[in-house]
C-alpha positions in Angstrom: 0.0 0.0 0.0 1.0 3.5 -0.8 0.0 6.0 1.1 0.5 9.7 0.7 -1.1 12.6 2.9 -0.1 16.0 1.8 -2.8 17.9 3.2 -2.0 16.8 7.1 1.5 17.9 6.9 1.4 21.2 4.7 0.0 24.0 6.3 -0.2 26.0 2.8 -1.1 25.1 -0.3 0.2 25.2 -3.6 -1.5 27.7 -5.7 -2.9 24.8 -8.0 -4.5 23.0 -5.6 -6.2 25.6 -4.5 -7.3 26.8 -7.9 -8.3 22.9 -8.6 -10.4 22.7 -5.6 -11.9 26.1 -6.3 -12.6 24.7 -9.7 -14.2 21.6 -8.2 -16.3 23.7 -5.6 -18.1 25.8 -8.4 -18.4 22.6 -11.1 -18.1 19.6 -9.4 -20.7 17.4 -7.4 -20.4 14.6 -5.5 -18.8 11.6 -7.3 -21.1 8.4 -7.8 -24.2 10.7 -6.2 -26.5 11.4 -9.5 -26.1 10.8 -13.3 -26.1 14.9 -13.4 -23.3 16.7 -15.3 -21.7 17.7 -12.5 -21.6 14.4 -10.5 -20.9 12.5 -14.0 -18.0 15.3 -14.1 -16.9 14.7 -10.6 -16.5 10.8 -11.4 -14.8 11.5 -14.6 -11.8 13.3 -12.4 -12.0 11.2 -9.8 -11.1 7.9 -12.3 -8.6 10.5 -14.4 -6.8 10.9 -11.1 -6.8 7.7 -10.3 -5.9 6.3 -13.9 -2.5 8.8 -13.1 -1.7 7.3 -10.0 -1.8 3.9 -11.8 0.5 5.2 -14.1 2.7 6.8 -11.4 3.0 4.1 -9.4 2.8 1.2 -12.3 -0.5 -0.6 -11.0 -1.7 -2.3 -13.6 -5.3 -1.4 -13.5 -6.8 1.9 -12.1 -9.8 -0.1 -10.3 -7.1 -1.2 -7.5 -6.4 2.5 -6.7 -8.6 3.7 -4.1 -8.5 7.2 -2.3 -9.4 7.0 1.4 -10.5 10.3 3.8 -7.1 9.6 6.2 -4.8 7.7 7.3 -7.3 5.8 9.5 -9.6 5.3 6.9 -6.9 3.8 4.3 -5.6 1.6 7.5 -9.0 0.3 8.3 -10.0 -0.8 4.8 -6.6 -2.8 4.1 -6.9 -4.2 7.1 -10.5 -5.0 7.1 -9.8 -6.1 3.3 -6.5 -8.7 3.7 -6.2 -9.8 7.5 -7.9 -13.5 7.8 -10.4 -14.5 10.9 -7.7 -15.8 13.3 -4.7 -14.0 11.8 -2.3 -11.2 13.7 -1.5 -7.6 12.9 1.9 -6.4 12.9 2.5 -2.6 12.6 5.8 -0.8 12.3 3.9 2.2 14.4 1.2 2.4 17.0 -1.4 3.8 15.0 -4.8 3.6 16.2 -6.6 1.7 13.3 -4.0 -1.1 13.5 -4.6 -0.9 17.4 -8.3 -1.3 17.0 -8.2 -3.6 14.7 -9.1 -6.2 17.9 -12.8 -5.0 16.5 -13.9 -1.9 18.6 -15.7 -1.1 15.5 -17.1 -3.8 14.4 -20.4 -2.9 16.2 -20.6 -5.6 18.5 -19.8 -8.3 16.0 -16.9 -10.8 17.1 -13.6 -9.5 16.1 -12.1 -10.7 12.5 -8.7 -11.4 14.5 -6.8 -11.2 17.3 -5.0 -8.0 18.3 -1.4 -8.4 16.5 2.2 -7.3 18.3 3.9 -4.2 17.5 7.3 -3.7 15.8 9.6 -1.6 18.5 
């Protein structure tokens, strides 16, 4: 997994991501939310950036690129996604979606695994 978070780190922006969110905020709706022109234009740039990182990082189809909300969210899904009934979680860091993966969450369902050691 390849995870990159700009926006938690960088106080300012760079002049084009602000203009491109600008851009988004007057012509843009939600992805996936209507068959509108400005949702179908949403989706459009949402697979065009995707289809980029593909390319960037030489996946081979754009499908398996996802964009998650955070760090927690990315965490959660791969997790969620890979990690077998019965298996253990090793993290090189204490973050708190790999430390909740003992299934806090799950609402009330029986955990998918046991809590996993940590890497010092």
């Amino acid at each position: 997994m390849i995870y990159l978070d700009n926006a938690a780190t960088s106080l300012i922006k760079p002049v084009g991501v602000e203009n491109a969110v600008v851009n988004a905020m007057r012509s843009m709706a939600s992805p996936g939310r209507g068959a509108h022109a400005p949702a179908m234009r949403a989706a459009e740039t949402v697979f065009e950036c995707r289809e980029a990182a593909a390319r960037l990082f030489k996946v081979a189809d754009a499908e398996n690129v996802v964009f998650t909300m955070n760090a927690t969210h990315a965490l959660n899904i791969a997790i969620r996604s890979v990690v077998k009934p019965g298996s253990r979680v090793l993290a090189q860091q204490r973050h708190k979606a790999a430390q909740n993966a003992d299934g806090r969450y799950n609402r009330g369902r029986k955990p998918p695994f046991r809590r996993g050691e940590y890497a010092q």
